[in-house]
DRENVEX-937253 format. One line per 3 residues: number of its first residue (from 1); their letters; for each residue x, y, z of N, C-alpha, C. Coordinates in steps of 0.1 Angstrom, whole numbers. Atoms other than C-alpha are relative to their C-alpha. Layout:
N
NUM = a = X Y Z X Y Z X Y Z  ...
END
This chain:
76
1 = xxx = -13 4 -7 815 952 695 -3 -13 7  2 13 -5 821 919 705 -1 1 18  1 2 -15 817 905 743 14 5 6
4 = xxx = -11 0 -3 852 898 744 10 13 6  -11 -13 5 866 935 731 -2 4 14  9 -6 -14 836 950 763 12 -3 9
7 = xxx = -1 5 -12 852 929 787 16 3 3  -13 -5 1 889 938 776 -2 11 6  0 -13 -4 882 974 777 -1 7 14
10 = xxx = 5 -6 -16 865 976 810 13 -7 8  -12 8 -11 897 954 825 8 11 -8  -9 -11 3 916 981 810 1 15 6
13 = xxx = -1 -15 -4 900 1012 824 -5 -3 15  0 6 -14 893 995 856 13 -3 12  -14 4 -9 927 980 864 13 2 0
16 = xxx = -13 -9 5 963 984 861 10 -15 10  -9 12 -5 988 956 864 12 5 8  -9 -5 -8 1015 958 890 10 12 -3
19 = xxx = -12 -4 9 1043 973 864 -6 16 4  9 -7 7 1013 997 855 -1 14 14  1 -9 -13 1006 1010 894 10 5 7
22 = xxx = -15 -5 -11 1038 1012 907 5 14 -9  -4 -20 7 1047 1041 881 -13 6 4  11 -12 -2 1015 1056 886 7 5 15
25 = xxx = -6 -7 -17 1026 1056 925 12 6 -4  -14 -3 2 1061 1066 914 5 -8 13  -10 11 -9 1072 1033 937 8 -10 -4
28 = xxx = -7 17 9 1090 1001 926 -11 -10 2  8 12 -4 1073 971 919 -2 -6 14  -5 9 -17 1089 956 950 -10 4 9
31 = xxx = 8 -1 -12 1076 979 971 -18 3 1  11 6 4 1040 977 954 -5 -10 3  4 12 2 1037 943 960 5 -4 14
34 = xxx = 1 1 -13 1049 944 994 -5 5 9  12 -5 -8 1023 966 1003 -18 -9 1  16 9 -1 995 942 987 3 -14 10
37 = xxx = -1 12 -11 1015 915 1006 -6 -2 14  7 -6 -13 1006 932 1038 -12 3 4  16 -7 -2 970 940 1031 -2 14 3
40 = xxx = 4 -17 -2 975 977 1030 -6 3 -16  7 1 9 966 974 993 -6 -11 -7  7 14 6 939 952 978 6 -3 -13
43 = xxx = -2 6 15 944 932 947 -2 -12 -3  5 14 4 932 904 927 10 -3 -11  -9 7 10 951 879 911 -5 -12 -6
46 = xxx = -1 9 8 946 860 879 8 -4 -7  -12 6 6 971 833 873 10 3 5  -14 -8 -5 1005 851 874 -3 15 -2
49 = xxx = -1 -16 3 990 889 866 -6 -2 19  5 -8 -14 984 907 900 -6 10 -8  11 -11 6 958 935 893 -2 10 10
52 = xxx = 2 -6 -4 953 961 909 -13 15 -4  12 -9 -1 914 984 913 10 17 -3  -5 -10 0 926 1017 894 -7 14 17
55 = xxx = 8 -10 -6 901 1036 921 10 1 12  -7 5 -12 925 1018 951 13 4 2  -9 0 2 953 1029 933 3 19 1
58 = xxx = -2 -12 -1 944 1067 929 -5 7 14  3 -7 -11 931 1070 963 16 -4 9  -14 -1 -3 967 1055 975 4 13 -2
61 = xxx = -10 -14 5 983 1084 956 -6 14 8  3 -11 -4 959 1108 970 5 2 19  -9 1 -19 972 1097 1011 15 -2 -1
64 = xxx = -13 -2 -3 1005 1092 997 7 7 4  -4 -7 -9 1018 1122 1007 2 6 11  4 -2 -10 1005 1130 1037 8 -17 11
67 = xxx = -7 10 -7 1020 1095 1050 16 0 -3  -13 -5 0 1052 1105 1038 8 11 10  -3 -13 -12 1054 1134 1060 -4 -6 10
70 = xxx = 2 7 -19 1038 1113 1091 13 -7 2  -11 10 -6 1065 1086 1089 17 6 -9  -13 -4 4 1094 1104 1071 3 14 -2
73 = xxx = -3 -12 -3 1097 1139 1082 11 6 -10  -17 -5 5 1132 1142 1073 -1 2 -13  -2 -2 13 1125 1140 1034 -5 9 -3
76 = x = 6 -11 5 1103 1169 1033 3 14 0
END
């Protein structure tokens, strides 16, 4: 396998482009990206992709709920 394919792959099971995270979270891009605005979620950006660390993304999901219930009682 070539260098190239390696280096695809691993940026594939590694990361998850904005579009990519925000469904995993079940959020909108918007408010994806106005969380990395704020430094509550990391992310690296090459060019015009934003990226997002899949590990960053499923430990988000795993406190998501629990901060839903701290700051929005009422929906639960």
């Amino acid at each position: 396998m070539r260098q190239q394919q390696i280096d695809f792959k691993w940026l594939e099971e590694n990361f998850l482009t904005a579009n990519e995270a925000a469904t995993y979270l079940g959020i909108s891009k918007q408010a994806l990206l106005s969380l990395a605005k704020r430094d509550v979620l990391p992310f690296t950006k090459k060019g015009n992709m934003v990226l997002f660390h899949r590990m960053d993304i499923e430990l988000r999901l795993e406190n998501q709920q629990s901060l839903r219930e701290k700051y929005r009682p009422f929906e639960t």
